[in-house]
C-alpha positions in Angstrom: 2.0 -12.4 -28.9 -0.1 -9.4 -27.4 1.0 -7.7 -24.5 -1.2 -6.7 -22.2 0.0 -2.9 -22.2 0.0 -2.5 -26.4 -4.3 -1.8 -25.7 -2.9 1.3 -24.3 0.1 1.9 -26.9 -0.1 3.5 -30.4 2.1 3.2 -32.9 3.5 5.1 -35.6 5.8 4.9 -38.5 8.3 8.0 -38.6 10.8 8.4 -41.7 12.8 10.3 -39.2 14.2 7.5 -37.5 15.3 5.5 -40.9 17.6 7.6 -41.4 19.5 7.3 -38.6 20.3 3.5 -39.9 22.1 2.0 -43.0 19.7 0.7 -45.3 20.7 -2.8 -44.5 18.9 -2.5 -40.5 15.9 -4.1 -39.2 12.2 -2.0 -39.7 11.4 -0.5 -36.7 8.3 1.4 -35.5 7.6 3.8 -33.0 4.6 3.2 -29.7 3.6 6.4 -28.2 1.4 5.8 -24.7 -1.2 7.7 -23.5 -1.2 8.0 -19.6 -4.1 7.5 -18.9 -5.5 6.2 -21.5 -7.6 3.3 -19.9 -9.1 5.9 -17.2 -11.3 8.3 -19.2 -14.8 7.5 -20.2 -16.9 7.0 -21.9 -16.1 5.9 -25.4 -12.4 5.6 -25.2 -11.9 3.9 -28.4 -12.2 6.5 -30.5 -9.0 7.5 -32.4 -6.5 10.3 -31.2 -4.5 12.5 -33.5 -1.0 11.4 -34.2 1.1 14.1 -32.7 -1.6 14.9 -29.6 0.7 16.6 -27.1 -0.1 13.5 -25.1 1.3 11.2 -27.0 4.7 13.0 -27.3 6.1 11.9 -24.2 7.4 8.2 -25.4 9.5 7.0 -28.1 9.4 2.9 -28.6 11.4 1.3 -31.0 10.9 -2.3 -31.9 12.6 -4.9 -34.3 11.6 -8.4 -35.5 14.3 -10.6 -36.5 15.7 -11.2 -40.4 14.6 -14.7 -40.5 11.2 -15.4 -42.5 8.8 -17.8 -40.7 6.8 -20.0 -42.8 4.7 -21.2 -39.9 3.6 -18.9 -36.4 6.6 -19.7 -34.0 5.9 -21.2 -30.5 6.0 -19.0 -27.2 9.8 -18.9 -26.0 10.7 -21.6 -23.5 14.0 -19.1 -22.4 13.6 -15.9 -20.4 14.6 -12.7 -22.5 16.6 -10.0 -21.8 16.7 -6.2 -20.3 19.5 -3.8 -21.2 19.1 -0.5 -19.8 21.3 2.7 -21.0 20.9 5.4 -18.5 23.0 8.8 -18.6 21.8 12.7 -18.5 20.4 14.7 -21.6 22.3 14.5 -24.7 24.9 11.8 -23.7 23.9 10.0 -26.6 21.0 7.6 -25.4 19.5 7.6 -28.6 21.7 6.8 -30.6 23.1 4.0 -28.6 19.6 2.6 -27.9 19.6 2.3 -31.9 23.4 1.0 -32.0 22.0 -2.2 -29.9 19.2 -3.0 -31.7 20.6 -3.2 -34.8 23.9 -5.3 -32.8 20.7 -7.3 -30.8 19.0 -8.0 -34.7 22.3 -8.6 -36.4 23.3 -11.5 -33.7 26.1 -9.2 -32.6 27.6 -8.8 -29.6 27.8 -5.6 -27.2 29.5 -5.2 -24.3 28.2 -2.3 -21.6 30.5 -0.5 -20.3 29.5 0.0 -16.8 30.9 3.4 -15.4 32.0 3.4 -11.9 31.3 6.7 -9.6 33.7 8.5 -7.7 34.8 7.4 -4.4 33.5 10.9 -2.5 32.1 9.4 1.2 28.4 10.8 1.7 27.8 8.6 4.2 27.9 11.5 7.1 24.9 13.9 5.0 23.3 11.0 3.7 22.9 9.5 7.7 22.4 13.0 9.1 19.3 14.0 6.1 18.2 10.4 7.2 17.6 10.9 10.8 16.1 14.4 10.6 13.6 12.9 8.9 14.4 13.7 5.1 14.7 10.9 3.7 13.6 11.8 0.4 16.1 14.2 0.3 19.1 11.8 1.0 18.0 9.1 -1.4 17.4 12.2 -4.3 21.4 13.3 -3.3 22.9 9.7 -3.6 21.3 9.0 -7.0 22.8 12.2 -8.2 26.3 11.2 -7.1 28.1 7.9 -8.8 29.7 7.8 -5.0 29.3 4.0 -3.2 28.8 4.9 0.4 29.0 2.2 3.2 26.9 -0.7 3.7 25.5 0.8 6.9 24.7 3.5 5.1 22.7 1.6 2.3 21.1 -0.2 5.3 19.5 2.6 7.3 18.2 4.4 4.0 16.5 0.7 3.2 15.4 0.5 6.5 13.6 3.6 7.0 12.2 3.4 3.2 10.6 -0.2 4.4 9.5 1.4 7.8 7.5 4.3 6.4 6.6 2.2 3.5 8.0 4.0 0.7 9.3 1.1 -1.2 9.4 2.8 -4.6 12.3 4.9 -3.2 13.7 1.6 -2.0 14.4 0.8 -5.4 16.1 3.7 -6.5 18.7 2.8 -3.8 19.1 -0.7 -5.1 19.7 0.7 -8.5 22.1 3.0 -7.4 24.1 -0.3 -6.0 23.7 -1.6 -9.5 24.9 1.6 -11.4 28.2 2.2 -9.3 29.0 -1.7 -8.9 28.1 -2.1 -5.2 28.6 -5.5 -4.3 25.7 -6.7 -1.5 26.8 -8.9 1.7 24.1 -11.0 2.9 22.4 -8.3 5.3 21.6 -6.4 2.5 20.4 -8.8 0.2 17.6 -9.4 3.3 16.8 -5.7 3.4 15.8 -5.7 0.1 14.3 -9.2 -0.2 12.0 -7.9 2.8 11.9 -3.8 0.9 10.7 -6.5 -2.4 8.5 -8.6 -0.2 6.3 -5.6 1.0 6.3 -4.0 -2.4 4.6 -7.2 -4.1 7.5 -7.4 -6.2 7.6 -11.3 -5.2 9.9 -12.4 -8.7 12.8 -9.8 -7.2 12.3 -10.9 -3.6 12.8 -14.5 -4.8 16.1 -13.7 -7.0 17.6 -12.3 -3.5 16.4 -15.3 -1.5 17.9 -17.8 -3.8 21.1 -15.5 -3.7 21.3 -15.7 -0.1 24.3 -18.1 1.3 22.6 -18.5 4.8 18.5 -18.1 4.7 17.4 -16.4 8.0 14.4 -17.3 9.9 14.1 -13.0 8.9 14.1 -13.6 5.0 12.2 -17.3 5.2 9.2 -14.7 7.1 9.4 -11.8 4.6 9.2 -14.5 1.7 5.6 -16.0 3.5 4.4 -12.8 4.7 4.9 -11.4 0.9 3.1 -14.6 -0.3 0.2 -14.7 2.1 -0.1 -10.9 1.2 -0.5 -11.4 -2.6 -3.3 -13.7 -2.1 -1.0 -16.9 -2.7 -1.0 -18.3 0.5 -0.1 -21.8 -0.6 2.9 -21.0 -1.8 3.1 -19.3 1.6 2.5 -22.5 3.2 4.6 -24.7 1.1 7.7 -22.6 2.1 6.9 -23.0 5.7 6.5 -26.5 5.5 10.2 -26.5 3.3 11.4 -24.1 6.3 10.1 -26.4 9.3 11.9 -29.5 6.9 15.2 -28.2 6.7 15.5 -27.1 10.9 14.3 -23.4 10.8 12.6 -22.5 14.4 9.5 -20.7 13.3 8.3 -17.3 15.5 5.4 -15.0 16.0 5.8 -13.9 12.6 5.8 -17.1 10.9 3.0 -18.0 12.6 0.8 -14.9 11.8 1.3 -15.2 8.2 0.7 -19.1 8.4 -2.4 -18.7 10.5 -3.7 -16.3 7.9 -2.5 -18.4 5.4 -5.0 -21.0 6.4 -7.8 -19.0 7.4 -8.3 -17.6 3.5 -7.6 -21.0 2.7 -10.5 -23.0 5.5 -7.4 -25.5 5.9 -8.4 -26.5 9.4 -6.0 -29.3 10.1 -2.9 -27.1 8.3 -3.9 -24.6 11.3 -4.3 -26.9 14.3 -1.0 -28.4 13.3 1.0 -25.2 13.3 -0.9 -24.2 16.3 0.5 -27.1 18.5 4.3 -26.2 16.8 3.6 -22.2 18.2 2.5 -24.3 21.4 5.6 -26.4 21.4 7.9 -23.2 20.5 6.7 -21.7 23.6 4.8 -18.8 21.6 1.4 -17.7 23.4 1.2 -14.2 24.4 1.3 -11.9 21.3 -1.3 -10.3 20.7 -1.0 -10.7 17.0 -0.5 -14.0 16.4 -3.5 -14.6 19.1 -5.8 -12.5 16.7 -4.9 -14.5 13.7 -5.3 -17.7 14.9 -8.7 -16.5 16.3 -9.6 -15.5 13.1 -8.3 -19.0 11.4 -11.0 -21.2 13.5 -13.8 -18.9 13.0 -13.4 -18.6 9.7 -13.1 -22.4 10.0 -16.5 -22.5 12.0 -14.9 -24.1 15.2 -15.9 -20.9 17.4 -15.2 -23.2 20.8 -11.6 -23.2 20.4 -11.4 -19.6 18.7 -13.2 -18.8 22.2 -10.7 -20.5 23.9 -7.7 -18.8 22.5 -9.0 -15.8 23.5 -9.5 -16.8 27.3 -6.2 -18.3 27.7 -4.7 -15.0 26.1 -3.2 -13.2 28.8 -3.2 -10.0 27.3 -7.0 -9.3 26.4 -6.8 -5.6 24.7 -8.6 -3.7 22.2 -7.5 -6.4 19.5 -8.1 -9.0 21.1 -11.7 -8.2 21.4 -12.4 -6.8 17.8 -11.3 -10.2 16.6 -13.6 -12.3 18.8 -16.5 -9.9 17.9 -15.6 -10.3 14.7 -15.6 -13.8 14.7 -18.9 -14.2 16.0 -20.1 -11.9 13.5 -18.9 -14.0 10.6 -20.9 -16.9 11.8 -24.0 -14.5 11.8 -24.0 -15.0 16.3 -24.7 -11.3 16.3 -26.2 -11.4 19.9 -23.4 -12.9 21.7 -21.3 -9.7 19.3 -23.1 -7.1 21.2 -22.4 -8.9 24.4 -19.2 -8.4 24.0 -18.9 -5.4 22.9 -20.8 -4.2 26.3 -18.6 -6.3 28.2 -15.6 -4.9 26.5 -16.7 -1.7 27.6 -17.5 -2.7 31.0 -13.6 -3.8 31.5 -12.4 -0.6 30.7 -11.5 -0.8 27.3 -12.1 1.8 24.1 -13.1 0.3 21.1 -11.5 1.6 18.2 -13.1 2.0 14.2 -12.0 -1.6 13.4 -14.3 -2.6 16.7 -17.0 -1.0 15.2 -17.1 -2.3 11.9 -17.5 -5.2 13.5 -20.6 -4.2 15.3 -22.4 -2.6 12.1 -21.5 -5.8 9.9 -23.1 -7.9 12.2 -26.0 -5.5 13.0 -26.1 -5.6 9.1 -26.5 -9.3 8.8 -29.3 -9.3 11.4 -31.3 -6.4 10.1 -30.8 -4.7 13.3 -31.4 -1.3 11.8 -32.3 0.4 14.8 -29.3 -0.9 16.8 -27.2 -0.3 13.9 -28.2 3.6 14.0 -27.6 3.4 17.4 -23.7 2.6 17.7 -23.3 4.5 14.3 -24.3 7.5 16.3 -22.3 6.2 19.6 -19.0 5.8 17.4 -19.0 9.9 16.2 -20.6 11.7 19.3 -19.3 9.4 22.3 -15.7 8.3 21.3 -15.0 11.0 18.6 -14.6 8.3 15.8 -15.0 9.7 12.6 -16.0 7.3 9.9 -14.8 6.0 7.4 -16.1 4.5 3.7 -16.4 1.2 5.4 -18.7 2.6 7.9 -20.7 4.4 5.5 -20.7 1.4 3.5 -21.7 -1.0 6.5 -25.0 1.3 7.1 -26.3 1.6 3.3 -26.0 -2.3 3.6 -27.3 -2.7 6.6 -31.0 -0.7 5.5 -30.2 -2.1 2.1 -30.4 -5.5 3.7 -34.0 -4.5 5.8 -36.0 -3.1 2.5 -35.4 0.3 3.3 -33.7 1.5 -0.2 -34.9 5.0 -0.5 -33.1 6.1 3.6 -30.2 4.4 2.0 -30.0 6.3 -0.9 -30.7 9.6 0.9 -28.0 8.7 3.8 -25.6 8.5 0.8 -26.5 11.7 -0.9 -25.9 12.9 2.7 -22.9 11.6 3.8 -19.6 12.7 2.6 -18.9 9.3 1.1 -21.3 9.7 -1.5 -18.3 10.0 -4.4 -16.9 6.9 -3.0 -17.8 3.9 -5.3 -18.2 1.4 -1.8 -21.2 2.8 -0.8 -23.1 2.4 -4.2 -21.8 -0.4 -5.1 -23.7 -1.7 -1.6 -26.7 0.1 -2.5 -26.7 -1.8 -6.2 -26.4 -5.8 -4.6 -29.3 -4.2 -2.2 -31.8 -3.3 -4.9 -31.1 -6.4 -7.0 -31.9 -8.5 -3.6 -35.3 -6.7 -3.4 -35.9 -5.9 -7.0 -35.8 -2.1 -6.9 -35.0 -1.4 -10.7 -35.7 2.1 -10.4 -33.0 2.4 -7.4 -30.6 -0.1 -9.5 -30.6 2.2 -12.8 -29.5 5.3 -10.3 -27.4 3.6 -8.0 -25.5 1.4 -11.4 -25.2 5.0 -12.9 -23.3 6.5 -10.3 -21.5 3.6 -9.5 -20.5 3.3 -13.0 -19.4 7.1 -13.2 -16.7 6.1 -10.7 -15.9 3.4 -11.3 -16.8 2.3 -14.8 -14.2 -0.5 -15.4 -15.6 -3.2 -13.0 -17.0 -5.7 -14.8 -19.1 -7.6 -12.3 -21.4 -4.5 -11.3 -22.1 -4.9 -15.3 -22.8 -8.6 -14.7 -25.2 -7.6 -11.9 -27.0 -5.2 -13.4 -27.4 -7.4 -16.2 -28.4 -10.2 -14.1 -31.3 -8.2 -12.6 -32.5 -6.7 -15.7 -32.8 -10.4 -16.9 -34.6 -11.6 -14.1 -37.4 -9.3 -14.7 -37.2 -10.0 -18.2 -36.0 -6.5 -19.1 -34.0 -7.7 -22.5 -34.1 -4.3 -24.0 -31.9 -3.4 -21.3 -30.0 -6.4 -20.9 -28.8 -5.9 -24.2 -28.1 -2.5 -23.7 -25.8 -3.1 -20.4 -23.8 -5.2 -22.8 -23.9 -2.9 -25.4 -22.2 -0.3 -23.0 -19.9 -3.2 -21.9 -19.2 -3.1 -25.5 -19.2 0.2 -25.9 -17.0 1.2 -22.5 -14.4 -2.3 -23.8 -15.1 -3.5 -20.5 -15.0 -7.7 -21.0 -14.3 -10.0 -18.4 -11.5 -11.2 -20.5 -8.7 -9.8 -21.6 -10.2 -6.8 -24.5 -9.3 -5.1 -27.2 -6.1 -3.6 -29.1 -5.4 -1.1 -30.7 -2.8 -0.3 -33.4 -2.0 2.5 -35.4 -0.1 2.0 -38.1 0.7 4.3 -41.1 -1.9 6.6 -39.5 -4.6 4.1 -40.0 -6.1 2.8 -36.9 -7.2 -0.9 -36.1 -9.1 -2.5 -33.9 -8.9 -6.0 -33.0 -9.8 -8.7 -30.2 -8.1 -11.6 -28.0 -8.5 -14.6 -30.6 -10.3 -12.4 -33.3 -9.5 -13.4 -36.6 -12.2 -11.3 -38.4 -10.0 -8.2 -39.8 -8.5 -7.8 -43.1 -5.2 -7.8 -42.0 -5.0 -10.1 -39.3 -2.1 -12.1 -40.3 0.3 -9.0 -41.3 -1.0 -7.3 -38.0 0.2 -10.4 -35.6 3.0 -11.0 -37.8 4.5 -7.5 -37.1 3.5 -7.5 -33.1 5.9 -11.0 -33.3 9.2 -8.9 -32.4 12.2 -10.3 -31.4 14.1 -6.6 -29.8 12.0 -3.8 -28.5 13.6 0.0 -28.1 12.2 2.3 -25.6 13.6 5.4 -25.6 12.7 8.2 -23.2 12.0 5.7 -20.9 11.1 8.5 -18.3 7.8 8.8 -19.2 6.6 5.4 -19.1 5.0 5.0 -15.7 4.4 1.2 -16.4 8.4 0.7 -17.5 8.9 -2.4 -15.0 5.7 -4.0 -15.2 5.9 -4.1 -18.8 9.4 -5.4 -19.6 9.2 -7.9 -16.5 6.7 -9.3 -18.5 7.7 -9.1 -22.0 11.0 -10.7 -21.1 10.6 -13.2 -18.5 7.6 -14.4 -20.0 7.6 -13.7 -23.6 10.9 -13.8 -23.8 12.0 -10.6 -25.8 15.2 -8.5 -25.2 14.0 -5.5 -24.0 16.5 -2.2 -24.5 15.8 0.8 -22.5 17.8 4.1 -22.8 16.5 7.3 -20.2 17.2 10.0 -17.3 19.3 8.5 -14.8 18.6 11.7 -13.1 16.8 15.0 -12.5 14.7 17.0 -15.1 14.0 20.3 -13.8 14.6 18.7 -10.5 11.7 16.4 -10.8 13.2 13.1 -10.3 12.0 10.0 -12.6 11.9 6.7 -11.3 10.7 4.9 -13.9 14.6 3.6 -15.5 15.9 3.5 -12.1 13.3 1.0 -11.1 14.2 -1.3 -13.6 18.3 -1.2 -13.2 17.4 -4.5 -10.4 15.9 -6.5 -13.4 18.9 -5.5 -16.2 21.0 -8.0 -17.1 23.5 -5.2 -17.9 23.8 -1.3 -17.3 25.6 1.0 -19.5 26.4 4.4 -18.0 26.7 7.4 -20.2 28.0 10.8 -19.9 27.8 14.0 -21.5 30.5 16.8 -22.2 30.3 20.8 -21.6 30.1 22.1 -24.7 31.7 25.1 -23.3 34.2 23.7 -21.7 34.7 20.0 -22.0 34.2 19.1 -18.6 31.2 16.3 -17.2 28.1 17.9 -18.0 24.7 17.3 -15.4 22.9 20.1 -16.7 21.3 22.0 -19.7 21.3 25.5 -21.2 18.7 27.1 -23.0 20.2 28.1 -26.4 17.2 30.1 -28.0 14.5 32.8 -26.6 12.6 31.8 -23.6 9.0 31.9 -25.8 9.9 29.3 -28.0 8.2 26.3 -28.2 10.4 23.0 -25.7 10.8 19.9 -27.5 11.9 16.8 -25.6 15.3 16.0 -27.0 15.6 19.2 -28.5 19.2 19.7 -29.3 18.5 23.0 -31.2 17.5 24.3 -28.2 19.3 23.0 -25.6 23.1 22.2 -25.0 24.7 20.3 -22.2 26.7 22.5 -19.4 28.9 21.5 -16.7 27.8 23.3 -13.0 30.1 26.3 -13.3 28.0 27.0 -16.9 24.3 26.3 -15.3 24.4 29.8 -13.4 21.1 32.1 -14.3 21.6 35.3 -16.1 21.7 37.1 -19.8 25.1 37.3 -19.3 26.4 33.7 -19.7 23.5 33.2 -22.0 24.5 35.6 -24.4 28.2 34.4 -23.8 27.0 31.2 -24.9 25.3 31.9 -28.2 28.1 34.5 -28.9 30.4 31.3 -28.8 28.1 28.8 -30.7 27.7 31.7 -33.5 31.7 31.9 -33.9 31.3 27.9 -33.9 29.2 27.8 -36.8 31.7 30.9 -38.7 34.7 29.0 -38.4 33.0 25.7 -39.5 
């Protein structure tokens, strides 16, 4: 089975790493991943050298089983496994990443050892970095401890991670719990369910809601809100209806993400339904929740009782407003949307930059050009609102929309949005509506230039070309759709093997070696060593094992580099079904060793893992200065003399 990362992967065979295994072990291969490999252009198909400095950065093992298969086995009904093996620089990562593949392939067992931290109390620095404002700071000092600090602790570093929205640092916290064996009481299991909620991570957030003992009315909103967010809003709905079955008092909450729920979804009766419960529940003078249900009956056409919400609000603010406007607007009654917004500004009231979005989308919808231009200008010189893409974007639509191509292509050039891919993209569905094929090459050009993976501008353009019967340059669109590997589908892969690349589709059967290529991408155990440098780490073996069902065994950093923190293996610790904890030793001493020491001359060339040039020091060793450096070597020298 193909993964959808191996288009970006390469693969090479090394003789290095057979020697590190008795001749009875598995075949393995090693994946090296480009960065960003999917983001250059144009032609990015083309083959790389084998030891480009880019693709140095990732080691991948992988192992099939010993068992022959006559016959292509079916998709695995069982989730796999992750085993991660974190630890600093020259604990031995390596080589026990390779010790449990060959144990994983062999049907063997292994047992991680999971290392508990020291019991030193950081709770005091961690609190006090946390409410100056350094947050970052705290979170880097308690993943370089093994210490377990209090649950209160844990809670406020959660909390202000899922307040200022940095939920990538929230899961470094959660993986220090795993590491030092922190065991999580309910509240803490509903910090992270909401930290996982937010993040999109919905699979986590619904591990730690099945978990919980007692399901809060707080966790049953973060798991709808987190639904509703990732454009799954019946799933959204059907735990509401499961929450409302089993007793649950819904709130304002609840009701926003229903109400949103049903307004992507035109479920009209759904809507009116939970609207009488808010009713019953005595909930009617948020301002939110009055704004999404709003929104959920005009986007359900019924604008007499989206008017009425609004006139039985109590609280008629800023919000309030921009959703009726916006309301109207949607239903193409632009009149009665500048009524209001004259009215709104008769009351008192400032519109804001949502407000006047709303204005120019439904100026844009009318072809009010002139009245358009009009509060454009009013939005900068009156209020001081400076706008944004949206704005610029609303405009080019709005002339786009009246005939008037060539102002809309100068007010781009003009604007300082014009290396923002909104506004052309507006400009290209304008000159397909009125047949401007010398705008639509310039505008598709550009557009392309910044954004030349979306496969539906290619569509578009194609589409227009054919409807003025322009078939040389329909078939060159999808020759450059060819050409760029942009498909609507799934595309290509790309594997390298024995430093010969090939190239093969989704379903294509058409090369040579089409059954010993699939049968070696059918593995059973894949390795990935320096898991520091693979930016896509949990993405990738969230999907290889809970849906293809492989046993995925990282080994990486559980630390700084240079004091640049990596993320990458402590963002997958939540997912492991076990965590072994390594350690390295001073070679100069003997004691724990979190840091490294340059052996040779400053000019030589660094190699990652290099243990020729580096050696692993304890604090009181990591001290700058020729001194200790040549104190070092001096040692190492009479090392090698008495060996």
């Amino acid at each position: 089975m193909l993964y959808p990362s191996l288009p970006k992967m390469k693969s090479l065979i090394s003789p290095k790493t057979f020697s590190l295994l008795p001749k009875s072990s598995p075949s393995f291969q090693f994946y090296f991943r480009r960065p960003f490999f999917l983001h250059k252009t144009p032609n990015f198909l083309s083959p790389l050298p084998p030891f480009s400095p880019m693709l140095r950065t990732l080691r991948c093992y992988a192992s099939s089983s010993h068992q022959t298969q006559q016959h292509p086995s079916p998709p695995p009904s069982s989730s796999g496994e992750i085993h991660v093996i974190v630890g600093p620089m020259f604990a031995g990562k390596t080589t026990s990443l390779l010790r449990r593949i060959q144990s994983e392939c062999s049907n063997g067992s292994f047992q991680a050892a999971q290392v508990k931290s020291s019991s030193l109390v950081l709770d005091k620095t961690l609190k006090d970095l946390c409410y100056s404002g350094r947050l970052m700071e705290a979170i880097g000092l308690l993943c370089r401890s093994e210490a377990i600090v209090d649950w209160h602790t844990y809670s406020l570093l959660l909390q202000e991670c899922i307040h200022g929205g940095t939920y990538e640092w929230g899961k470094l916290i959660h993986a220090h719990m795993v590491i030092v064996g922190f065991t999580l009481n309910e509240y803490l299991k509903t910090k992270l369910l909401i930290l996982y909620s937010k993040a999109g991570k919905l699979g986590t957030a619904c591990i730690l809601f099945d978990e919980l003992l007692e399901k809060s009315l707080i966790s049953w909103n973060a798991m709808i809100a987190g639904y509703v967010q990732k454009s799954m809003e019946d799933v959204g709905l059907s735990l509401y209806h499961k929450m409302r079955h089993i007793g649950v008092t819904p709130d304002q909450f609840t009701f926003s993400s229903v109400f949103r729920a049903c307004a992507s979804l035109a479920m009209l009766e759904q809507g009116r339904q939970a609207h009488g419960v808010m009713v019953k529940c005595g909930i009617g003078k948020n301002v939110v929740v009055n704004s999404a249900l709003m929104d959920m009956y005009f986007k359900c056409s019924c604008l007499t009782d989206g008017h009425q919400v609004f006139v039985k609000s109590s609280d008629k603010n800023v919000i309030t407003w921009t959703a009726l406007m916006s309301g109207y607007g949607h239903n193409g009654r632009t009149g009665e949307v500048l009524d209001l917004f004259d009215k709104m500004i008769k009351e008192g009231l400032r519109p804001n930059y949502v407000t006047f979005l709303a204005v120019l989308s439904a100026c844009s919808h009318r072809g009010l050009v002139d009245e358009g231009w009009k509060y454009f200008l009013l939005m900068k010189n009156d209020y001081g609102i400076q706008p944004h893409k949206k704005h610029y974007a609303a405009m080019v639509d709005l002339l786009g929309r009246a005939g008037r191509l060539e102002e809309a292509y100068n007010f781009i050039n003009s604007s300082p949005c014009k290396e923002n891919s909104v506004v052309w993209g507006s400009l290209l569905g304008a000159c397909r509506l009125h047949g401007n094929v010398k705008l639509l090459k310039l505008s598709a050009m550009k557009f392309f230039e910044l954004e030349p993976e979306n496969a539906g501008k290619y569509v578009v353009l194609s589409h227009t070309f054919a409807s003025h019967a322009m078939w040389e340059n329909v078939a060159e669109v999808w020759g450059l759709m060819r050409d760029f590997g942009v498909k609507k589908d799934p595309g290509y892969s790309r594997i390298e093997l024995q430093k010969e690349v090939h190239f093969f589709y989704k379903s294509d059967n058409t090369h040579k070696d089409t059954k010993d290529i699939y049968e070696m991408l059918k593995l059973d155990v894949i390795g990935i060593d320096e898991a520091q440098f693979f930016e896509d780490l949990y993405d990738f073996c969230q999907k290889a094992a809970d849906h293809d069902g492989k046993t995925i065994i990282v080994a990486g950093l559980d630390g700084d580099y240079l004091r640049r923190s990596f993320g990458s293996v402590l963002s997958i610790i939540p997912l492991a079904d076990s965590v072994t904890k390594l350690t390295a030793r001073c070679e100069l001493c003997g004691k724990p060793a979190s840091f490294t020491l340059r052996k040779t001359d400053e000019k030589q060339t660094e190699l990652i893992g290099g243990a020729e040039v580096y050696m692993p020091v304890c604090r009181q060793h990591f001290v700058s200065g020729q001194v200790v450096i040549e104190a070092a070597r001096s040692f190492l020298q009479q090392k090698v003399q008495c060996g």
